[in-house]
SEKE-553178 format. One record per residue: residue number from 0; residue in three letters; x, y, z of N, C-alpha, C, CB in turn. Coordinates in Angstrom, 1 decimal, m for minus. Glycine has a CB too. Layout:
<node><n>NUM</n><res>ALA</res><n_c1>X</n_c1><n_c2>Y</n_c2><n_c3>Z</n_c3><ca_c1>X</ca_c1><ca_c2>Y</ca_c2><ca_c3>Z</ca_c3><c_c1>X</c_c1><c_c2>Y</c_c2><c_c3>Z</c_c3><cb_c1>X</cb_c1><cb_c2>Y</cb_c2><cb_c3>Z</cb_c3></node>
...
This chain:
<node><n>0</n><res>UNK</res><n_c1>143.2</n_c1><n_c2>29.6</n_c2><n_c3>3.6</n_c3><ca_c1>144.6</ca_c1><ca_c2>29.6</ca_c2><ca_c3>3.2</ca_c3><c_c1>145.3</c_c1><c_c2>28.3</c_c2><c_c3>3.7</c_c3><cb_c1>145.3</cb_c1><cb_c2>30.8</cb_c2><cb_c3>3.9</cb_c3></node>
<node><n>1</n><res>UNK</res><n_c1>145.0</n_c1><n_c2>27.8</n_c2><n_c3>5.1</n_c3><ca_c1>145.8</ca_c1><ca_c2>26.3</ca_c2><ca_c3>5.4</ca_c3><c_c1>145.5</c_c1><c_c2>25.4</c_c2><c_c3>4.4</c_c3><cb_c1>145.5</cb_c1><cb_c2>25.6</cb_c2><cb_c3>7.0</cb_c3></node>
<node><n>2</n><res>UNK</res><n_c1>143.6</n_c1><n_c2>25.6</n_c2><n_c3>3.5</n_c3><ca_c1>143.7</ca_c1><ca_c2>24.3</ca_c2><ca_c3>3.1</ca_c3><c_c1>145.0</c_c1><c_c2>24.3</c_c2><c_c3>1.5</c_c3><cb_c1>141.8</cb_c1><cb_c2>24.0</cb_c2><cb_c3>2.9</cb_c3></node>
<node><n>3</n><res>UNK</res><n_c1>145.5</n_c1><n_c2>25.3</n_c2><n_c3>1.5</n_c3><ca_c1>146.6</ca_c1><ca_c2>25.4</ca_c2><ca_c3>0.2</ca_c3><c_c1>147.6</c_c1><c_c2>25.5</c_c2><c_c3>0.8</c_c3><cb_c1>146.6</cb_c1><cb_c2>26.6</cb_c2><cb_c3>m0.9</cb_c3></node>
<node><n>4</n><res>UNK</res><n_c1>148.0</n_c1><n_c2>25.2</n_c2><n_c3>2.3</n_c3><ca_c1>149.1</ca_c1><ca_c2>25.5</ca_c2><ca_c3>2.6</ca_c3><c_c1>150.2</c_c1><c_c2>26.3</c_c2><c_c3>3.0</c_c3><cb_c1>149.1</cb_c1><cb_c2>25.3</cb_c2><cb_c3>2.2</cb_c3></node>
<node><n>5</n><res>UNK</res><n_c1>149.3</n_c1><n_c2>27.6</n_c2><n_c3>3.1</n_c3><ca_c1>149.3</ca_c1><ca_c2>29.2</ca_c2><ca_c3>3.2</ca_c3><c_c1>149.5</c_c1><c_c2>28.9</c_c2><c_c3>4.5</c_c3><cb_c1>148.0</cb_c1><cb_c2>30.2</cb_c2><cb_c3>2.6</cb_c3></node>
<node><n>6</n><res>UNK</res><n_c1>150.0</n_c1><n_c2>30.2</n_c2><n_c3>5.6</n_c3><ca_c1>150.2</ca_c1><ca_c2>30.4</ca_c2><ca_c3>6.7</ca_c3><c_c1>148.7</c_c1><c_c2>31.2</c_c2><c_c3>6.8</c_c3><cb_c1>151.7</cb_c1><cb_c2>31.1</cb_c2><cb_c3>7.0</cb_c3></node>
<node><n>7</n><res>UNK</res><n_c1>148.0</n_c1><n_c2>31.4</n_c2><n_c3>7.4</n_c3><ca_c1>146.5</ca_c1><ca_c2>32.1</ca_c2><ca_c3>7.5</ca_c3><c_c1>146.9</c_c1><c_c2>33.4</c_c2><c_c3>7.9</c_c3><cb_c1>145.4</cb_c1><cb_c2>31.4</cb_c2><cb_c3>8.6</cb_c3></node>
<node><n>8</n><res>UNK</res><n_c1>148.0</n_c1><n_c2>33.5</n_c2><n_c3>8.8</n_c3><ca_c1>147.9</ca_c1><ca_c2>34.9</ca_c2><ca_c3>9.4</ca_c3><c_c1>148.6</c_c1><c_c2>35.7</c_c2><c_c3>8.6</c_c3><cb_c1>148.4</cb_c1><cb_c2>35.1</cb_c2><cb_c3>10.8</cb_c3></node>
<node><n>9</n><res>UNK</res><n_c1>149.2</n_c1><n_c2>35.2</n_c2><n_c3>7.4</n_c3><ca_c1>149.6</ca_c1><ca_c2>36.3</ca_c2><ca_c3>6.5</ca_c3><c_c1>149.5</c_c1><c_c2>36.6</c_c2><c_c3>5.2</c_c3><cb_c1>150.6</cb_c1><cb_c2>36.4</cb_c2><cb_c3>6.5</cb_c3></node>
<node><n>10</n><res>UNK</res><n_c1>147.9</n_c1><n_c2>36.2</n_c2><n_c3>5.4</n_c3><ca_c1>147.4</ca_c1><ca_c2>36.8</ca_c2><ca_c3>4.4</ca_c3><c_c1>146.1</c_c1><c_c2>37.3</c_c2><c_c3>4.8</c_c3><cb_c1>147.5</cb_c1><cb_c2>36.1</cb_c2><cb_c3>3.3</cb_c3></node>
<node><n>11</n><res>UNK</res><n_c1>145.5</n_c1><n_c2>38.6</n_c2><n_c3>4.5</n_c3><ca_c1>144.1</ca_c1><ca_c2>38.9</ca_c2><ca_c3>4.8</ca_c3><c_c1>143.2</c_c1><c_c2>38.7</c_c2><c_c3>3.1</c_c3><cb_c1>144.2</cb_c1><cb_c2>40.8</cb_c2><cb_c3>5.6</cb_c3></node>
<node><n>12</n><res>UNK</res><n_c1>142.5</n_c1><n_c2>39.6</n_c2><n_c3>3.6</n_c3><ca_c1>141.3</ca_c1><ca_c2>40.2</ca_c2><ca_c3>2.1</ca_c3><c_c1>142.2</c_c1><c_c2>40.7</c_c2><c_c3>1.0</c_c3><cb_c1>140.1</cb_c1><cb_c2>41.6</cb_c2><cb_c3>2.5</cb_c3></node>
<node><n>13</n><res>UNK</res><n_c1>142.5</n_c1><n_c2>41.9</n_c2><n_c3>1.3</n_c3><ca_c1>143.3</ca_c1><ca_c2>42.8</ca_c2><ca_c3>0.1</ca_c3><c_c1>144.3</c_c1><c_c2>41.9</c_c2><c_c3>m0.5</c_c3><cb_c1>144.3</cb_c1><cb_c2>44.3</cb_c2><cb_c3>0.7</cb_c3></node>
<node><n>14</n><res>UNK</res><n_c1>145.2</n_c1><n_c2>41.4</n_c2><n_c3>0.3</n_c3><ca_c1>146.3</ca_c1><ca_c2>40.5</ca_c2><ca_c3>m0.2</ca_c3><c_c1>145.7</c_c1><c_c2>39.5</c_c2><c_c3>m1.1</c_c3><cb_c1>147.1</cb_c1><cb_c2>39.9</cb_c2><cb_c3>0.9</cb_c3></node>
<node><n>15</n><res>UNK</res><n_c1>144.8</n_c1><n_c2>39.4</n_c2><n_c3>m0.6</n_c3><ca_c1>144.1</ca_c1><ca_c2>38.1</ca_c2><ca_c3>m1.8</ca_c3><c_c1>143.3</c_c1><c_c2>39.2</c_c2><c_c3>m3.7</c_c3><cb_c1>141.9</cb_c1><cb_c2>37.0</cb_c2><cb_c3>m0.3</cb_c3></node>
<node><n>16</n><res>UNK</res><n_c1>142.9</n_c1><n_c2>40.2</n_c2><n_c3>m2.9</n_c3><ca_c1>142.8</ca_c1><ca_c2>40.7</ca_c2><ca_c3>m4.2</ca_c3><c_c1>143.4</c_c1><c_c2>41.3</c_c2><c_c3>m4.7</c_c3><cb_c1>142.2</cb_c1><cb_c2>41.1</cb_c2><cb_c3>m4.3</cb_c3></node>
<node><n>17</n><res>UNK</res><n_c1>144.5</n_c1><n_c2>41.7</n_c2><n_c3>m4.3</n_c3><ca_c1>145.6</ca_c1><ca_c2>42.1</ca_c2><ca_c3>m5.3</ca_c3><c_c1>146.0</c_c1><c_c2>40.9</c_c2><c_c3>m6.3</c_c3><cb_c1>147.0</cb_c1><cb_c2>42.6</cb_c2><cb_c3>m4.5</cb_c3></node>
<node><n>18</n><res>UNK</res><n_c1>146.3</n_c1><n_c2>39.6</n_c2><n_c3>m5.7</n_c3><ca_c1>146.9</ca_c1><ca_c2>38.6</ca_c2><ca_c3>m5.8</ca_c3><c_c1>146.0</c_c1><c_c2>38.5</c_c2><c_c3>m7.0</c_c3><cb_c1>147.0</cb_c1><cb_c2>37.7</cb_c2><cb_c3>m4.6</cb_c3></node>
<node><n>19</n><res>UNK</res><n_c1>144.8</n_c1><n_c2>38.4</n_c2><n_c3>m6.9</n_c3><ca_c1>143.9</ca_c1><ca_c2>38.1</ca_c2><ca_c3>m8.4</ca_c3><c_c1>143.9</c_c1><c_c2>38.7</c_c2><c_c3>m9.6</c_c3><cb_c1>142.7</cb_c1><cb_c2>38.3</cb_c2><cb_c3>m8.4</cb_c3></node>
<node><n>20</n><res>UNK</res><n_c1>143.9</n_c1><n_c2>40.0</n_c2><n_c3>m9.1</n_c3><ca_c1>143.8</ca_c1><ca_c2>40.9</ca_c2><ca_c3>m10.1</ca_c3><c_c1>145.1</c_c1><c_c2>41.0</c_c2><c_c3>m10.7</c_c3><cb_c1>143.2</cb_c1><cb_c2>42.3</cb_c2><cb_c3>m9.6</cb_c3></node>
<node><n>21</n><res>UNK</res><n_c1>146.4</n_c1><n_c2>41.0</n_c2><n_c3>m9.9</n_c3><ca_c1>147.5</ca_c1><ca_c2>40.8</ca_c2><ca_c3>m11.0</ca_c3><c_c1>147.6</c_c1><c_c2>39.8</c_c2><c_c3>m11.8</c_c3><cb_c1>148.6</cb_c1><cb_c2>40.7</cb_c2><cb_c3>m10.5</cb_c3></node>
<node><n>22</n><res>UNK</res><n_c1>147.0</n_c1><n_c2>38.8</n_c2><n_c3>m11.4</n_c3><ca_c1>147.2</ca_c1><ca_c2>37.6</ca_c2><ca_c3>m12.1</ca_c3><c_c1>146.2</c_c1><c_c2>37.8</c_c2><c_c3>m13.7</c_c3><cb_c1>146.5</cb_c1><cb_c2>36.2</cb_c2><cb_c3>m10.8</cb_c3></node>
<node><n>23</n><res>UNK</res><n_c1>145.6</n_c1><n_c2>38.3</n_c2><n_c3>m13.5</n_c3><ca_c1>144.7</ca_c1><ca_c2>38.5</ca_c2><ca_c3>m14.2</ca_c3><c_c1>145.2</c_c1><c_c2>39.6</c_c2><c_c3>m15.6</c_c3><cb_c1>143.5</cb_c1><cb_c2>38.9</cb_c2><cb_c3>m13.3</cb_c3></node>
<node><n>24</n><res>UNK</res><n_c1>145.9</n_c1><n_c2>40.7</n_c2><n_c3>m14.6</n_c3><ca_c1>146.5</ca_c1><ca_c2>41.5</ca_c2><ca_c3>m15.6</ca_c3><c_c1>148.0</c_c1><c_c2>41.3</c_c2><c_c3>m16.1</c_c3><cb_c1>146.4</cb_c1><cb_c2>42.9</cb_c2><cb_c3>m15.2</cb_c3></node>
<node><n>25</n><res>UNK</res><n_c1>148.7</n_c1><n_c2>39.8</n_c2><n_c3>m15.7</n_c3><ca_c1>150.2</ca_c1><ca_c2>39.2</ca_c2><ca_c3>m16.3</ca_c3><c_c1>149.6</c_c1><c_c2>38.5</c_c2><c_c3>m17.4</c_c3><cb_c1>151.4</cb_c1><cb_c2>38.0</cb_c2><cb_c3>m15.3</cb_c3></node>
<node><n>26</n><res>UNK</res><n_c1>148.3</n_c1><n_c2>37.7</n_c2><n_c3>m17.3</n_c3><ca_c1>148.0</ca_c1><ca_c2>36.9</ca_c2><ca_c3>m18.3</ca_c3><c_c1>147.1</c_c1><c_c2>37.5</c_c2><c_c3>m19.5</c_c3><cb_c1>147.4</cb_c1><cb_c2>35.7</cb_c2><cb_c3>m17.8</cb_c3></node>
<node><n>27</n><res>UNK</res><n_c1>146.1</n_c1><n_c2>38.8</n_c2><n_c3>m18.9</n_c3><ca_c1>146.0</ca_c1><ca_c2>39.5</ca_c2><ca_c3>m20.2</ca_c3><c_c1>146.2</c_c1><c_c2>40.7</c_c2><c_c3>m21.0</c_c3><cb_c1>145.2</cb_c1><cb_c2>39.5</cb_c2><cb_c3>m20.2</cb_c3></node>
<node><n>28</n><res>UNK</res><n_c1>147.2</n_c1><n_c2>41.5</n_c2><n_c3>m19.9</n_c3><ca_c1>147.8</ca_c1><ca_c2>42.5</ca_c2><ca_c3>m19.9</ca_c3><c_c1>146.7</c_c1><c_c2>43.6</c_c2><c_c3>m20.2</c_c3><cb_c1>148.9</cb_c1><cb_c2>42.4</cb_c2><cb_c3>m20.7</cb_c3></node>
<node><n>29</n><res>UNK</res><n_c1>145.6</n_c1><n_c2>42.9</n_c2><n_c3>m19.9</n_c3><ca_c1>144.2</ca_c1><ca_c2>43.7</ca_c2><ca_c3>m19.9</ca_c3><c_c1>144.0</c_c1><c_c2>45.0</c_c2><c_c3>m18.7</c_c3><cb_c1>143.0</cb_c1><cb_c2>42.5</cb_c2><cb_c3>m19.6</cb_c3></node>
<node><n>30</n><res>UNK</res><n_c1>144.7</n_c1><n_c2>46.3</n_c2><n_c3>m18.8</n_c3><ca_c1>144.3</ca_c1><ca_c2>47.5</ca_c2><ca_c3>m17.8</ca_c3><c_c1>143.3</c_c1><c_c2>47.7</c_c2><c_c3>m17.1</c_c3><cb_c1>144.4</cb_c1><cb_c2>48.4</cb_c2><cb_c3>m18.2</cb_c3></node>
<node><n>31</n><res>UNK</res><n_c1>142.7</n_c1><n_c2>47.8</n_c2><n_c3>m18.6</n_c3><ca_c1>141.2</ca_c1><ca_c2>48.2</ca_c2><ca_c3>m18.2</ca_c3><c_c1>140.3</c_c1><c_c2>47.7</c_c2><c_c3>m17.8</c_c3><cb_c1>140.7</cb_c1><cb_c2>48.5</cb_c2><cb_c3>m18.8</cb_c3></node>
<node><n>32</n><res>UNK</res><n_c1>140.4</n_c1><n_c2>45.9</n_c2><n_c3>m18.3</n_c3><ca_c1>139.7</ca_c1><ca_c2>45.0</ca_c2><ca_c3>m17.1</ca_c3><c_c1>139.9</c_c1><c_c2>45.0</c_c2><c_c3>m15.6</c_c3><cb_c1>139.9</cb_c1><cb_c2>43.7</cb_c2><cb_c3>m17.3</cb_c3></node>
<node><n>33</n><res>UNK</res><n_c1>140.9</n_c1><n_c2>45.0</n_c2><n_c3>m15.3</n_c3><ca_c1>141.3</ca_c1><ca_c2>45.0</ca_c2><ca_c3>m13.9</ca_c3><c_c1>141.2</c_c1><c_c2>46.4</c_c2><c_c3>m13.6</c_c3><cb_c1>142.7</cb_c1><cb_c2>44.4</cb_c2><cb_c3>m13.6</cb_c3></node>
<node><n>34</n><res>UNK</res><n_c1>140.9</n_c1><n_c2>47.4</n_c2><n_c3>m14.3</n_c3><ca_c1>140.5</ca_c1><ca_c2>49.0</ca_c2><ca_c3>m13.7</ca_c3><c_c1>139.2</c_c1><c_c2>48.7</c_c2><c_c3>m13.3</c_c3><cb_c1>140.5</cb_c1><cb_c2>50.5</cb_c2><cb_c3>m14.8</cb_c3></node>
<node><n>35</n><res>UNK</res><n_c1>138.2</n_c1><n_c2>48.2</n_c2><n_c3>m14.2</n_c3><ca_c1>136.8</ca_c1><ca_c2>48.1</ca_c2><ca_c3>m13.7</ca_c3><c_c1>136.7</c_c1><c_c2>46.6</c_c2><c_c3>m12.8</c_c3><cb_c1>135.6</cb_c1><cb_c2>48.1</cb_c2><cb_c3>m15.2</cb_c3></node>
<node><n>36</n><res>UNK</res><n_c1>137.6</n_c1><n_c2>46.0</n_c2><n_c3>m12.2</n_c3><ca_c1>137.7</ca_c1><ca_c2>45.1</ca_c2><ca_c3>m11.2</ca_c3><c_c1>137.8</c_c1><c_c2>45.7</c_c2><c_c3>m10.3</c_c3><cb_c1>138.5</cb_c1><cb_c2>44.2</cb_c2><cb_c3>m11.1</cb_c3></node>
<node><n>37</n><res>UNK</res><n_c1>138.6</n_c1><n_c2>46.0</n_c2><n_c3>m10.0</n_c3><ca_c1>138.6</ca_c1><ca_c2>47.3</ca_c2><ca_c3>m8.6</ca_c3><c_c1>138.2</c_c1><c_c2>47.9</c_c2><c_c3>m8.6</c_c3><cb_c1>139.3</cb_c1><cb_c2>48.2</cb_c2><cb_c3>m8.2</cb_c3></node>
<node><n>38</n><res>UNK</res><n_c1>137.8</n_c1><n_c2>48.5</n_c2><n_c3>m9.7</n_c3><ca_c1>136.4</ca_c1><ca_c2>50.2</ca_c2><ca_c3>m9.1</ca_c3><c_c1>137.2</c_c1><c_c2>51.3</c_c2><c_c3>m9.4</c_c3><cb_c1>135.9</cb_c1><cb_c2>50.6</cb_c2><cb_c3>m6.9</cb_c3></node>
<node><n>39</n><res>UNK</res><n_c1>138.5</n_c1><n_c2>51.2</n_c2><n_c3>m9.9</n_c3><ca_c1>139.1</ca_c1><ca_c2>52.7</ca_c2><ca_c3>m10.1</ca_c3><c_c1>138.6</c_c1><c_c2>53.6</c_c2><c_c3>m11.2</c_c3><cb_c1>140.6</cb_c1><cb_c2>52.7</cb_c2><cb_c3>m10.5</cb_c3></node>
<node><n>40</n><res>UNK</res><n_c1>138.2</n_c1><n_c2>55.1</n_c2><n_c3>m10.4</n_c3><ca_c1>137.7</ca_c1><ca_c2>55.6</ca_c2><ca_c3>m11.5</ca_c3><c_c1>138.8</c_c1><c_c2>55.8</c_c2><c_c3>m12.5</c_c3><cb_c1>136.9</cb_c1><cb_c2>56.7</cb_c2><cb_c3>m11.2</cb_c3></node>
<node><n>41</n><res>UNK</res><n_c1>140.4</n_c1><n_c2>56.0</n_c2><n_c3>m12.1</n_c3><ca_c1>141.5</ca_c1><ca_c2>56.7</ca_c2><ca_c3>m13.3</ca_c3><c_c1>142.5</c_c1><c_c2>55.5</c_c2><c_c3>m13.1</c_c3><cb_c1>142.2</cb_c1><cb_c2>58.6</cb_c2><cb_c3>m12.8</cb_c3></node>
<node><n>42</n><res>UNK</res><n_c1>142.8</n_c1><n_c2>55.4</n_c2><n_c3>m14.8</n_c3><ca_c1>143.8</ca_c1><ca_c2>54.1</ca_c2><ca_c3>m14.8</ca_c3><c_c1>145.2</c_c1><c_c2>54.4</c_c2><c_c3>m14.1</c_c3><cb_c1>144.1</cb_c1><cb_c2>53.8</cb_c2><cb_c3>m16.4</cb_c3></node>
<node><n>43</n><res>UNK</res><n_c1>145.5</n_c1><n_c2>55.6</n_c2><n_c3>m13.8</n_c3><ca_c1>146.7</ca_c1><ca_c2>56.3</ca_c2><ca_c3>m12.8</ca_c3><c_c1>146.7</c_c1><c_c2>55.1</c_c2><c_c3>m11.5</c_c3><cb_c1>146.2</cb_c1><cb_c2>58.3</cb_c2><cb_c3>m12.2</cb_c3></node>
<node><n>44</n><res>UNK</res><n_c1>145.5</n_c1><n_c2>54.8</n_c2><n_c3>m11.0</n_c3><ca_c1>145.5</ca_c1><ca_c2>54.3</ca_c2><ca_c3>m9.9</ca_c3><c_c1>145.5</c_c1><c_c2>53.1</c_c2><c_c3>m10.0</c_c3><cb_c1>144.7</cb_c1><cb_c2>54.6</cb_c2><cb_c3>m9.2</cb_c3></node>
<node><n>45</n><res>UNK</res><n_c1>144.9</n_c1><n_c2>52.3</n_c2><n_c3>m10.8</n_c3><ca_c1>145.0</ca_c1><ca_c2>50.6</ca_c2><ca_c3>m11.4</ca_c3><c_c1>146.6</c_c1><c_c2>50.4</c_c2><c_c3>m11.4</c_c3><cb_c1>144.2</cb_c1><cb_c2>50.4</cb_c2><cb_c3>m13.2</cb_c3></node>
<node><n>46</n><res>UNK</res><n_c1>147.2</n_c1><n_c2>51.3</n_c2><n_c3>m12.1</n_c3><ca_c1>148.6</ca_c1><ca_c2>51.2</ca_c2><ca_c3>m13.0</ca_c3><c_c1>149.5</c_c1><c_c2>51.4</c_c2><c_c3>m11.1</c_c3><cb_c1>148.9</cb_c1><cb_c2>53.2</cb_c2><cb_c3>m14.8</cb_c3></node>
<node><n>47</n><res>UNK</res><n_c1>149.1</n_c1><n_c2>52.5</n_c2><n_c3>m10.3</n_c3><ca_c1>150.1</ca_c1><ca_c2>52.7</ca_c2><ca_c3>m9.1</ca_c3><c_c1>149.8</c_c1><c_c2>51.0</c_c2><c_c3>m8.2</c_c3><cb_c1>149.6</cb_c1><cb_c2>54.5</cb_c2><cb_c3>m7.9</cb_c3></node>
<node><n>48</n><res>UNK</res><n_c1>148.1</n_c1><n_c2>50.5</n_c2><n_c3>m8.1</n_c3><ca_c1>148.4</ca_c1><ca_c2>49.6</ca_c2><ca_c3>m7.5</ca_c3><c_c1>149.0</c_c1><c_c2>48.4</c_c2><c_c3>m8.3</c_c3><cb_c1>147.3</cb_c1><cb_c2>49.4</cb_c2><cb_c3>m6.8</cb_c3></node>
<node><n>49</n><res>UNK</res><n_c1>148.9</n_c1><n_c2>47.9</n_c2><n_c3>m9.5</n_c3><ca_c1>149.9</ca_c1><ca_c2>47.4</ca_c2><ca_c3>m9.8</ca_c3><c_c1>151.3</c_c1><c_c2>47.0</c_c2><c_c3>m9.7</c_c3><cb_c1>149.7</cb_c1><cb_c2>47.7</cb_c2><cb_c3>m10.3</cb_c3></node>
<node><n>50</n><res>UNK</res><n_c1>151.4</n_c1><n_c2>47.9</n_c2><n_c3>m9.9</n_c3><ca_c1>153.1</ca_c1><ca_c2>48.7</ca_c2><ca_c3>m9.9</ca_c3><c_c1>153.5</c_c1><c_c2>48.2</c_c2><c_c3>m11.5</c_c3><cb_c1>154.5</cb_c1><cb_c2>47.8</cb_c2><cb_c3>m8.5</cb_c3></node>
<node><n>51</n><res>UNK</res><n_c1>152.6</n_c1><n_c2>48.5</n_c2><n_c3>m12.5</n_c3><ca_c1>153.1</ca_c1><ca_c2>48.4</ca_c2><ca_c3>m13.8</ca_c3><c_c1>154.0</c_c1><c_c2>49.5</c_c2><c_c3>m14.3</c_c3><cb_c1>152.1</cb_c1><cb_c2>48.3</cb_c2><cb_c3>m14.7</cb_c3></node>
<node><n>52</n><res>UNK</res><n_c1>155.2</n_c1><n_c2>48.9</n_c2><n_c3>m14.7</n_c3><ca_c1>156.1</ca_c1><ca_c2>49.9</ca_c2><ca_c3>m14.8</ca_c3><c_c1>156.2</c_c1><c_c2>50.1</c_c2><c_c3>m16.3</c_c3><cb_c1>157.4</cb_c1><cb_c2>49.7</cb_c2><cb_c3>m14.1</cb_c3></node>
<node><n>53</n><res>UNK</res><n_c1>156.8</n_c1><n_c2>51.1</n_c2><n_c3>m16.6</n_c3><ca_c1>156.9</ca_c1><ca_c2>51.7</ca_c2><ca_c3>m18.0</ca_c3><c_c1>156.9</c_c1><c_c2>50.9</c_c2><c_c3>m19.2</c_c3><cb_c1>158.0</cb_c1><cb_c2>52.3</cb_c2><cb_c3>m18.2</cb_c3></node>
<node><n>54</n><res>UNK</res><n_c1>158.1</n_c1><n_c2>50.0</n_c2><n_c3>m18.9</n_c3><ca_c1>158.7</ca_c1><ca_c2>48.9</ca_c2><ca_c3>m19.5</ca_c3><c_c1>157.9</c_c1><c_c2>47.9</c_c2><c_c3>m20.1</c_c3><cb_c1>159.4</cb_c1><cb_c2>48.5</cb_c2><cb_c3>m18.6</cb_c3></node>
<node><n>55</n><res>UNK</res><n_c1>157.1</n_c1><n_c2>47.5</n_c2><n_c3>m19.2</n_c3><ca_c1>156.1</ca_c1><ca_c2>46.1</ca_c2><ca_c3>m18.8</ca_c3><c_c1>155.0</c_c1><c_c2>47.1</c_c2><c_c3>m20.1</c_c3><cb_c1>155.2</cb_c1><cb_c2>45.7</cb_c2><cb_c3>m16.2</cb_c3></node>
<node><n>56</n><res>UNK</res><n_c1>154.6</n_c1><n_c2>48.1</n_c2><n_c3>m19.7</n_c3><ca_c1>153.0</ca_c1><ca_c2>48.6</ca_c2><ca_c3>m20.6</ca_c3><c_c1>154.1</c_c1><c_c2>49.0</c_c2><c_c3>m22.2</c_c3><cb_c1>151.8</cb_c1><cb_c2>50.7</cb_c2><cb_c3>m19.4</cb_c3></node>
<node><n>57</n><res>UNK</res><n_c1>155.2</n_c1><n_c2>49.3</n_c2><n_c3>m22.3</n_c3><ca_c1>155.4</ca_c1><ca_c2>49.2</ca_c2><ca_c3>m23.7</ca_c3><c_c1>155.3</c_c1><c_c2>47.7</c_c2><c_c3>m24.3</c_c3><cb_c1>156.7</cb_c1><cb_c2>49.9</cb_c2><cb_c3>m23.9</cb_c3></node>
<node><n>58</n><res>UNK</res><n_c1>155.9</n_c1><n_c2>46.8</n_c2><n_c3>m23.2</n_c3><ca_c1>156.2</ca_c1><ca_c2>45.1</ca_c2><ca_c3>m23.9</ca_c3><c_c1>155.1</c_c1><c_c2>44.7</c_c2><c_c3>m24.3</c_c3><cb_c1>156.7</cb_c1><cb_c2>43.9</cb_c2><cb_c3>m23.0</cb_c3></node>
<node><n>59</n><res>UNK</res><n_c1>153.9</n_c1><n_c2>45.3</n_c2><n_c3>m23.6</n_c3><ca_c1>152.6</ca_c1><ca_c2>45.1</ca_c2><ca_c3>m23.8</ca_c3><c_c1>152.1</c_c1><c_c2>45.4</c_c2><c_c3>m25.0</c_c3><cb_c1>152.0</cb_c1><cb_c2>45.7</cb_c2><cb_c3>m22.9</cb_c3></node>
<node><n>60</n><res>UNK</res><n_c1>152.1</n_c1><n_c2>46.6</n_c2><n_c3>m25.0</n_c3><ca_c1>151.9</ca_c1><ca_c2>47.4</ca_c2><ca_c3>m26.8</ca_c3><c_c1>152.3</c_c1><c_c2>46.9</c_c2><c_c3>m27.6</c_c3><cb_c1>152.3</cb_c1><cb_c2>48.7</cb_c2><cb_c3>m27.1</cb_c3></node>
<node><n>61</n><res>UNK</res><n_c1>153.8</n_c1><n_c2>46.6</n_c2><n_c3>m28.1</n_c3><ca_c1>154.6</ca_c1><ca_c2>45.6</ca_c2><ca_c3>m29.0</ca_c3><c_c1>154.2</c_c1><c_c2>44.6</c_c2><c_c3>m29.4</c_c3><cb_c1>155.5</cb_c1><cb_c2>45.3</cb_c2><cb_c3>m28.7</cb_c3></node>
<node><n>62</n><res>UNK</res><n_c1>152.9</n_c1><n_c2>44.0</n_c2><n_c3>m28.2</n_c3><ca_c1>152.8</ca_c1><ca_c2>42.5</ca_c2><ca_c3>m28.6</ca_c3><c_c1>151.3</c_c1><c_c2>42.7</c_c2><c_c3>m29.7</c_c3><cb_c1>152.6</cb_c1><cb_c2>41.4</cb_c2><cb_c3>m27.0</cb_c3></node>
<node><n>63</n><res>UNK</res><n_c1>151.1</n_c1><n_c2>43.5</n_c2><n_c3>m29.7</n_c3><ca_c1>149.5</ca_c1><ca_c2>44.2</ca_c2><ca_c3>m30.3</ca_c3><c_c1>149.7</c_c1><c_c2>44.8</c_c2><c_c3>m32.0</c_c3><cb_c1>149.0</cb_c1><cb_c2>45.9</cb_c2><cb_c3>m29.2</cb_c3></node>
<node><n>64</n><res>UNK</res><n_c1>149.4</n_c1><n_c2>44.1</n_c2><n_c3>m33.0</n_c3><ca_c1>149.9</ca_c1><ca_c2>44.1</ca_c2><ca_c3>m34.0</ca_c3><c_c1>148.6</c_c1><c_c2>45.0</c_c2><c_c3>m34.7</c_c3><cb_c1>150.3</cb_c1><cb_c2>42.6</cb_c2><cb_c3>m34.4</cb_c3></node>
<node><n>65</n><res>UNK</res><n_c1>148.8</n_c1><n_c2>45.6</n_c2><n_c3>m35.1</n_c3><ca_c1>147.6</ca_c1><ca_c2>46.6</ca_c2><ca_c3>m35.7</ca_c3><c_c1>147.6</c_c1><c_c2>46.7</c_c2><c_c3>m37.0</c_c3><cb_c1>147.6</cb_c1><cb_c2>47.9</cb_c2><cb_c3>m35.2</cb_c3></node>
């Protein structure tokens, strides 16, 4: 973390993988990838650690032209 400039003590493990996996699910709005990144067996739990809110997973759908 110092070598980016980060304070070390505040950040552990988890904080770093949340940090990924959101990043991962703003740029592909991919759920389900980041469900089987984590290990969750039910998307309920991907979606609570997230904190994808209602809003965000309809903008999502809208952009999906079928």
């Amino acid at each position: 973390m110092t070598s980016i400039g980060l304070e070390a003590s505040a950040y552990g493990t988890h904080s770093m993988r949340r940090t990924k996996v959101t990043q991962i699910y703003k740029k592909t709005g991919n759920l389900r990838a980041v469900q089987l990144l984590l290990g969750h067996t039910k998307m309920d739990s991907t979606v609570r650690y997230l904190g994808v809110e209602l809003e965000d997973a309809l903008a999502i759908a809208e952009t999906i032209a079928i």
